[in-house]
Backbone as a printed PyTorch tensor [residue, N CA C, xyz], in Angstrom:
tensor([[[ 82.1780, 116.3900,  78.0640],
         [ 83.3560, 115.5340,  77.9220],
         [ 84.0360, 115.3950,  79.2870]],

        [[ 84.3010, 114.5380,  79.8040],
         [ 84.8600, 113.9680,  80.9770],
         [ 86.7780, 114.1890,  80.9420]],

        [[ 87.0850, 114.3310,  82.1730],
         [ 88.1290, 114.3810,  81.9330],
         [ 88.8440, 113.2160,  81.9140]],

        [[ 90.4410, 112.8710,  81.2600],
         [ 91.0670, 111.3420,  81.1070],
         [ 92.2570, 111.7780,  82.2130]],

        [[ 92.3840, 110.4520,  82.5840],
         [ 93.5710, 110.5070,  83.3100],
         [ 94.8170, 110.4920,  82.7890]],

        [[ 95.7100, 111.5900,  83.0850],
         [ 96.8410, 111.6330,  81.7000],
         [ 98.1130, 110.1510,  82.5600]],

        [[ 97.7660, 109.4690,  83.1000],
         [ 98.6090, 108.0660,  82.6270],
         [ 98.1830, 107.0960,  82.3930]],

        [[ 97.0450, 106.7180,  82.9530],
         [ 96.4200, 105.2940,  82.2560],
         [ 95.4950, 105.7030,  81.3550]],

        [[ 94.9230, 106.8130,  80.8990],
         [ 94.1250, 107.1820,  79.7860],
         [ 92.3630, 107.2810,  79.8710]],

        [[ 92.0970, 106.1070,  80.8720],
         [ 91.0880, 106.1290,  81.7560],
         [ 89.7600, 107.4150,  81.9040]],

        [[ 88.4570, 107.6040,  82.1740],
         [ 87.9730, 108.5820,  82.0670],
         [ 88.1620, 108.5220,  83.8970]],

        [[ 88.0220, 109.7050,  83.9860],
         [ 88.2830, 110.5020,  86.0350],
         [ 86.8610, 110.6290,  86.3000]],

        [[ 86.3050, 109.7580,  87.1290],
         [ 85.1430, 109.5190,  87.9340],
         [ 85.5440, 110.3240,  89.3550]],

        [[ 84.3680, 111.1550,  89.6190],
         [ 84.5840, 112.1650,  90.8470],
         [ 85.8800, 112.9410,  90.5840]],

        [[ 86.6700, 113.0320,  92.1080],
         [ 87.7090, 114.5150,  91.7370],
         [ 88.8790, 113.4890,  90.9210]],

        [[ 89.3820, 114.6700,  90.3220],
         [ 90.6380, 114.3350,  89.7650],
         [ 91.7200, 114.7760,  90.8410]],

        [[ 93.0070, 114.6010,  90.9240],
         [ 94.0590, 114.4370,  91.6160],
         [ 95.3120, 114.9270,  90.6920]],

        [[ 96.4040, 116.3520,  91.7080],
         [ 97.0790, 116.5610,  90.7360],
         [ 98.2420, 115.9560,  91.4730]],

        [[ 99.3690, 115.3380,  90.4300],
         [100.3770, 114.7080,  91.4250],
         [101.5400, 115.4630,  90.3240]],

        [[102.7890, 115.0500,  90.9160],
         [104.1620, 115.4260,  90.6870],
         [104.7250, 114.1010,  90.0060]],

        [[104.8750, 114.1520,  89.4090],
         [105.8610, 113.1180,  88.6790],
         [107.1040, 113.5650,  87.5920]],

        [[108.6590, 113.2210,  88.3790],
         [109.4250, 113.7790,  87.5410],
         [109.4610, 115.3250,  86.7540]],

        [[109.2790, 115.9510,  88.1760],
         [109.2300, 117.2600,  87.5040],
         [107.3180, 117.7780,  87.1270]],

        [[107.1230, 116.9450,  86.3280],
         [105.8220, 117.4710,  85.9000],
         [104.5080, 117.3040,  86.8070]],

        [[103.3640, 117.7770,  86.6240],
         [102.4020, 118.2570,  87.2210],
         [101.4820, 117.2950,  86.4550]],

        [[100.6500, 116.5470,  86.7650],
         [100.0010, 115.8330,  86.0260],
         [ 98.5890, 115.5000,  86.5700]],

        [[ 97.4510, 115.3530,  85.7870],
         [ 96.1180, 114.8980,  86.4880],
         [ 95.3770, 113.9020,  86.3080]],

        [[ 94.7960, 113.0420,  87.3180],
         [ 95.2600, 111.5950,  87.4150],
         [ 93.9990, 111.1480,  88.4110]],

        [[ 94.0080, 109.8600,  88.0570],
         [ 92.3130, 109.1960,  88.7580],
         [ 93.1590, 108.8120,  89.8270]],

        [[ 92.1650, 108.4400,  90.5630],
         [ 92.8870, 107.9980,  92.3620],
         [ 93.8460, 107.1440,  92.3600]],

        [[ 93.5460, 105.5250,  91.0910],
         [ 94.3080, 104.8450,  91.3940],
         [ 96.1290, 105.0470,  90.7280]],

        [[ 95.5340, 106.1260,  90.2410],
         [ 97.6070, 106.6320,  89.6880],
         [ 98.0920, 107.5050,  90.2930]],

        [[ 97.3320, 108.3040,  91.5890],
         [ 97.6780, 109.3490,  92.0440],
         [ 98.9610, 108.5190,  93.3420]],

        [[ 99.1820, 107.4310,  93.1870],
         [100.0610, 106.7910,  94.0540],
         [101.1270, 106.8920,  93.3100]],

        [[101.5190, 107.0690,  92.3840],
         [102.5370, 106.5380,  91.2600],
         [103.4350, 108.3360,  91.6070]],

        [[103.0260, 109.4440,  92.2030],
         [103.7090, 111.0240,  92.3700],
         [103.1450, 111.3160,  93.7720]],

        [[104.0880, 112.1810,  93.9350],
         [103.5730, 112.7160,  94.7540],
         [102.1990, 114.1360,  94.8460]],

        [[101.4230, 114.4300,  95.7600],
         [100.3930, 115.5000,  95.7320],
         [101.0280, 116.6060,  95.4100]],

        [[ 99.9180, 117.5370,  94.6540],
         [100.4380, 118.6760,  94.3830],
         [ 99.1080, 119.2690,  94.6670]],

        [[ 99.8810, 120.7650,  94.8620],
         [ 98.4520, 121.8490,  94.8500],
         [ 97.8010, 122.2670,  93.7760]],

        [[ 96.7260, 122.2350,  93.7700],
         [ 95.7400, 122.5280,  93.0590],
         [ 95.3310, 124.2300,  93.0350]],

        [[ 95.4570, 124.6740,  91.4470],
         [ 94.7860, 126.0350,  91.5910],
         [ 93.5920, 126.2310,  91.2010]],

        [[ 92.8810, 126.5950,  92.0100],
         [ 91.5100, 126.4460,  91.6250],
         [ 91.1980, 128.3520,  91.0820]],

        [[ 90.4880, 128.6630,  90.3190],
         [ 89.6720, 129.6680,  89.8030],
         [ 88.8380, 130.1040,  90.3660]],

        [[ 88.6480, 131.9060,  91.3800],
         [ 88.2510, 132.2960,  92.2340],
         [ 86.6770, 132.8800,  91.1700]],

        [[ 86.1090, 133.0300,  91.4830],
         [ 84.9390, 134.1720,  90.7280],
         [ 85.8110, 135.5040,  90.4140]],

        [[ 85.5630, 135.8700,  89.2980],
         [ 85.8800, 136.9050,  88.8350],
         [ 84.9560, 138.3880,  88.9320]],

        [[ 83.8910, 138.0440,  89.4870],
         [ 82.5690, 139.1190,  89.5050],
         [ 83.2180, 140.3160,  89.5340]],

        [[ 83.8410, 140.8300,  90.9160],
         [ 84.5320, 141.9540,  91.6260],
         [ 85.7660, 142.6710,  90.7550]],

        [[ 86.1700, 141.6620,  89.6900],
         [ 87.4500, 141.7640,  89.6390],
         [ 87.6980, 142.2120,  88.5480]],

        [[ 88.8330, 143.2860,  87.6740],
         [ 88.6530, 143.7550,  86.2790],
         [ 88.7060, 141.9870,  85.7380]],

        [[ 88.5650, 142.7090,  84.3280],
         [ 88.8910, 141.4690,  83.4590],
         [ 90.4660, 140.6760,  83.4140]],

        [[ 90.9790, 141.5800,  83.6710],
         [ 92.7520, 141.2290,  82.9170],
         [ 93.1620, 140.8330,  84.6460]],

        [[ 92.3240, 140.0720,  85.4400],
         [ 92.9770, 139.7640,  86.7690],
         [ 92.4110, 138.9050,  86.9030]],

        [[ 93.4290, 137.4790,  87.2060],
         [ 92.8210, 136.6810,  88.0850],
         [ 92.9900, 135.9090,  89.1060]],

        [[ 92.1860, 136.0780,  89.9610],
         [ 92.8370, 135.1480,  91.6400],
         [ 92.5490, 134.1880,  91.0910]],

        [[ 93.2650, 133.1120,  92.4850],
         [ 93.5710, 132.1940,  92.4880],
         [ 93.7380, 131.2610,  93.7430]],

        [[ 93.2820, 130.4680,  94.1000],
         [ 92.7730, 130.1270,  95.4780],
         [ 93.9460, 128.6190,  95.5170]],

        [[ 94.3590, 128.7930,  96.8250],
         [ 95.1610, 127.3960,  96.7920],
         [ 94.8840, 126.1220,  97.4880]],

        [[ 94.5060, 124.9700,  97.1140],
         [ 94.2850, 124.2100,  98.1950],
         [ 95.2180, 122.8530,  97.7340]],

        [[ 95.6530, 122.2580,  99.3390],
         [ 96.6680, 120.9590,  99.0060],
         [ 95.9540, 120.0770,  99.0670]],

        [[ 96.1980, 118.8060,  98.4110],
         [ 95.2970, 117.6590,  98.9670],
         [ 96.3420, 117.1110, 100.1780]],

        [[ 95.4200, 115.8690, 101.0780],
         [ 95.9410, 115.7810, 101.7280],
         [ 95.6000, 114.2870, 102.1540]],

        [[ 97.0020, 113.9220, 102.7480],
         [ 96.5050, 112.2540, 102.9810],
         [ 96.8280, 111.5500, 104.6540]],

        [[ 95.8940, 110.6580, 104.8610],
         [ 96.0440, 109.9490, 105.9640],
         [ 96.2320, 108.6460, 106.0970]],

        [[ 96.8420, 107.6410, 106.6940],
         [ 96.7660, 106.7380, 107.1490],
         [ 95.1470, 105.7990, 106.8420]],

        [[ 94.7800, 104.7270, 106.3310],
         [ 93.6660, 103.9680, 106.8950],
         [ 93.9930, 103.6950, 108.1690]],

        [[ 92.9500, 103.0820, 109.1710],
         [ 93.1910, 102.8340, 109.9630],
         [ 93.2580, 101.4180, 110.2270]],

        [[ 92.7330, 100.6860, 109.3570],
         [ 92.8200,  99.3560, 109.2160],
         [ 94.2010,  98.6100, 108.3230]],

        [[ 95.3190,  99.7160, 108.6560],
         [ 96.3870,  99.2840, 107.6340],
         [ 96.9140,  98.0640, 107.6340]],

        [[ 97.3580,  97.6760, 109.0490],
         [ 97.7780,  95.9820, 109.3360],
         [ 97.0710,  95.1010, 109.0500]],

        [[ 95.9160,  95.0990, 109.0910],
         [ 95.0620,  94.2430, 108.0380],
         [ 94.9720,  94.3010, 106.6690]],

        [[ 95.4080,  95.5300, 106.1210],
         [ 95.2740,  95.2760, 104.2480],
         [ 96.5990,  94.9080, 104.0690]],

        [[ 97.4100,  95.1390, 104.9830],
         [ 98.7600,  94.6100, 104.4410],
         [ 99.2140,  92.7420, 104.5530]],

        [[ 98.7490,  92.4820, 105.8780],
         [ 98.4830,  91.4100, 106.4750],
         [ 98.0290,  89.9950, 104.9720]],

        [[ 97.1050,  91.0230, 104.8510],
         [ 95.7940,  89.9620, 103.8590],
         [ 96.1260,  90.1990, 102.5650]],

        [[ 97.1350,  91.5080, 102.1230],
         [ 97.9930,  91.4190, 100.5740],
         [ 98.7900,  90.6620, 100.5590]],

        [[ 99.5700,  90.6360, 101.7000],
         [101.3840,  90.0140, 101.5230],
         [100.3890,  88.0450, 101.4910]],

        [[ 99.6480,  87.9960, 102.4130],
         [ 99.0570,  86.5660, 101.9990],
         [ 98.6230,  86.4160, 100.8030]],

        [[ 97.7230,  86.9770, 100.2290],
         [ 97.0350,  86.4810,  99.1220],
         [ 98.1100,  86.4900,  97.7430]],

        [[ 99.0110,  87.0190,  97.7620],
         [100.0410,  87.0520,  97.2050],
         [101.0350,  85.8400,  97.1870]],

        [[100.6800,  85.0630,  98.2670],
         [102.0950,  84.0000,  99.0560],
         [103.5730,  84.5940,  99.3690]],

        [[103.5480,  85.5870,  99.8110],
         [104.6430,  86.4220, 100.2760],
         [104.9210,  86.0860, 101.7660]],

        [[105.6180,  85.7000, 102.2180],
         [106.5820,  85.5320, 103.6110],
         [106.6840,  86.9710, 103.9090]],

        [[106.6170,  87.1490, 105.0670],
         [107.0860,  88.5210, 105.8200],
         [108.4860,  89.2810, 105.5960]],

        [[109.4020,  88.0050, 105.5140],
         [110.7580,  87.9790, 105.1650],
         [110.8400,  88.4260, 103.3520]],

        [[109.9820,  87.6470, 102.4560],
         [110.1910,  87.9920, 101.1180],
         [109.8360,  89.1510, 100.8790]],

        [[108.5110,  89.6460, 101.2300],
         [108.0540,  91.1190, 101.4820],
         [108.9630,  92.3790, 102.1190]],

        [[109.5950,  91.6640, 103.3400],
         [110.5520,  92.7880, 103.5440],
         [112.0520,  93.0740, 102.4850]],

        [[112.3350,  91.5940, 101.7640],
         [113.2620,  92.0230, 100.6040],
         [112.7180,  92.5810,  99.9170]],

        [[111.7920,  92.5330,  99.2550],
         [111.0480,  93.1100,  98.0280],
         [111.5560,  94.4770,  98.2120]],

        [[110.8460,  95.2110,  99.4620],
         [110.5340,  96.3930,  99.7890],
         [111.8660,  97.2050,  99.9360]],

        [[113.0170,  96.6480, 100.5620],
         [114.1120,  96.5010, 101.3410],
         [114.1840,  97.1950, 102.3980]],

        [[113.2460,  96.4370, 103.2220],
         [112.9540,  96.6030, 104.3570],
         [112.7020,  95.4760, 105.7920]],

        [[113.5680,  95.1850, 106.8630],
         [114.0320,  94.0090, 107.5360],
         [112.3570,  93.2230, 107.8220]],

        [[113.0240,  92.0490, 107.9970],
         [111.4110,  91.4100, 108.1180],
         [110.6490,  91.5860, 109.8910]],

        [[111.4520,  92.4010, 110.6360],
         [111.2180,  93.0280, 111.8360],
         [109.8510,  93.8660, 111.6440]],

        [[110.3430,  94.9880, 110.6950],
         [109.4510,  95.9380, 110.4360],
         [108.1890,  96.0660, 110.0850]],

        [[108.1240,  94.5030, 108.8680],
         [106.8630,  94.0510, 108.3010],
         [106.1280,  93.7430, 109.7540]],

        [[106.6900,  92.8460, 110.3480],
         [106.1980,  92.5070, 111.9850],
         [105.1570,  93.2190, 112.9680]],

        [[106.4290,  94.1650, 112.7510],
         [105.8760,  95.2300, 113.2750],
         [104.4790,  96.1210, 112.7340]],

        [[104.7900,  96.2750, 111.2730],
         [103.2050,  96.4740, 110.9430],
         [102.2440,  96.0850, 111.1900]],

        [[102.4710,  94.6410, 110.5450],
         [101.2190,  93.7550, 110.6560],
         [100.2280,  93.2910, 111.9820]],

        [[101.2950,  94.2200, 112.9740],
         [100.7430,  93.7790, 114.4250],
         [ 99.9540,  94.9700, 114.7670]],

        [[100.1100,  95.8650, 113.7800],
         [ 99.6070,  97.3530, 114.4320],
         [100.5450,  97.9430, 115.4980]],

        [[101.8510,  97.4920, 115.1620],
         [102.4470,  98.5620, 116.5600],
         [103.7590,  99.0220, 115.8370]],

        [[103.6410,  99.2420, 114.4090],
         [104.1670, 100.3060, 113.9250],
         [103.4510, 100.8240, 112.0760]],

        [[103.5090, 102.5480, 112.6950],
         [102.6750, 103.0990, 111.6180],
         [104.1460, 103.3350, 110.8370]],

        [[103.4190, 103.1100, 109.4060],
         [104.4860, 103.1680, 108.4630],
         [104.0410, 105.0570, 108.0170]],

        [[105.4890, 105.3500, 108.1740],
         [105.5020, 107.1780, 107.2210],
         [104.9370, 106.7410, 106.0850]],

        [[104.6970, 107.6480, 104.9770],
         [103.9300, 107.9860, 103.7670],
         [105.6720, 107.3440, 102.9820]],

        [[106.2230, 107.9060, 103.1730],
         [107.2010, 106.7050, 101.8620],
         [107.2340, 105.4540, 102.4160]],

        [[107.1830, 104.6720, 103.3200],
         [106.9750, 103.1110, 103.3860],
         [105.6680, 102.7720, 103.3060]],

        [[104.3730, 103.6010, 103.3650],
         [103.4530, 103.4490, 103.0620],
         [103.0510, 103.1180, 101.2520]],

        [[103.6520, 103.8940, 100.8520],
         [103.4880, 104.4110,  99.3650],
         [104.4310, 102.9730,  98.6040]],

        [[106.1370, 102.6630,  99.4660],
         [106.2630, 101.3040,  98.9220],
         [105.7930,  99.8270,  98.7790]],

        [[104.8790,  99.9540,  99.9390],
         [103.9540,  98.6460, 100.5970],
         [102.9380,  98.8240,  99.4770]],

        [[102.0360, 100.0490,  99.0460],
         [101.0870, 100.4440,  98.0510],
         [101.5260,  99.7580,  97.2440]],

        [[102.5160, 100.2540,  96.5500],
         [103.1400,  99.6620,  95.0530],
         [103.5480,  98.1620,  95.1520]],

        [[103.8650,  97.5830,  95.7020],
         [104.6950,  96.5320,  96.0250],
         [103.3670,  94.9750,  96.3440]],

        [[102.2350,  95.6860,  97.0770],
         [101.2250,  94.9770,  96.9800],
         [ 99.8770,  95.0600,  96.6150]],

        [[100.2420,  96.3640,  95.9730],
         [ 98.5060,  96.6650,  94.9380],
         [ 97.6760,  97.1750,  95.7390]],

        [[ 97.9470,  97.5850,  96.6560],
         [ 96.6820,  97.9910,  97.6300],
         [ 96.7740,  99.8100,  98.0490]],

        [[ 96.0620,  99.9180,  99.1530],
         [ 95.2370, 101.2720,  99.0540],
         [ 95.5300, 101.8370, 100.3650]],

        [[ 96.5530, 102.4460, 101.3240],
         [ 96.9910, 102.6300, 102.6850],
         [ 96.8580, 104.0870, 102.6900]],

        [[ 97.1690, 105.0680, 102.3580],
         [ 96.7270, 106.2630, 102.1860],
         [ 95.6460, 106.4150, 101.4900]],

        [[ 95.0450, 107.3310, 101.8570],
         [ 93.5180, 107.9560, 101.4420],
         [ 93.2930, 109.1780, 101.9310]],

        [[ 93.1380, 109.7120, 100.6210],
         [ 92.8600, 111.5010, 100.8700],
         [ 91.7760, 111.7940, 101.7740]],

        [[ 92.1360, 112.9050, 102.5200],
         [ 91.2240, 113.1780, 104.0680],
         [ 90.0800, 113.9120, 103.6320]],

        [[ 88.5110, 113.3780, 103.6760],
         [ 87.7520, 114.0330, 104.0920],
         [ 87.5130, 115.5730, 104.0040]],

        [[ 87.2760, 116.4050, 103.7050],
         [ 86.9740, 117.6200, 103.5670],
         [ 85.7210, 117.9540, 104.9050]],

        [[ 86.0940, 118.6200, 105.4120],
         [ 84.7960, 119.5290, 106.4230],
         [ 83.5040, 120.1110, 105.5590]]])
């Protein structure tokens, strides 16, 4: 049995994602893991070594980066949309300077203007990093 994503109901293809929403802890396919913020994950150590009535517990955060092609997915949302730079920056409430500034690549948006641009135009600007 596969696991569901507890907000869109969805079955979770590859990893699941735990996010924060309102307090709660919730686990969630990639495309809802925008909707909270990351949370740590406890993962279940081997027990071999260990009595029965103990158990570790290993911690790992997820973690997110920038695309690097961001001024272009934003560029080519706010168009395909028919959004003005100016309407986009009301939407967001954010000056239409700033959009500018994105879209030129000569300003990186933090993870909360990232995350409002996400929501605001359906698209995908953070992406969990790679593992070694």
């Amino acid at each position: 049995m596969s696991a569901r994503c507890e907000i869109c109901g969805r079955a979770i293809h590859g990893q699941s994602i735990n996010i924060e929403v309102d307090g709660a802890i919730l686990i969630v396919c990639n495309s809802c893991s925008k909707l909270g913020s990351p949370k740590k994950v406890m993962k279940k150590v081997s027990q071999s070594s260990q009595p029965s009535s103990t158990i570790k517990y290993e911690i790992k955060e997820i973690k997110f980066e920038l695309r690097r092609d961001y001024f272009k997915v934003i560029k080519q949302a706010r168009e395909k949309i028919g959004l003005s730079q100016e309407q986009l920056g009301r939407k967001i409430n954010e000056k239409p300077s700033v959009i500018k500034l994105l879209e030129s690549g000569k300003l990186k948006p933090d993870n909360v203007l990232a995350r409002k641009i996400e929501h605001s135009l359906k698209v995908e600007l953070l992406v969990p990093v790679e593992s070694e």
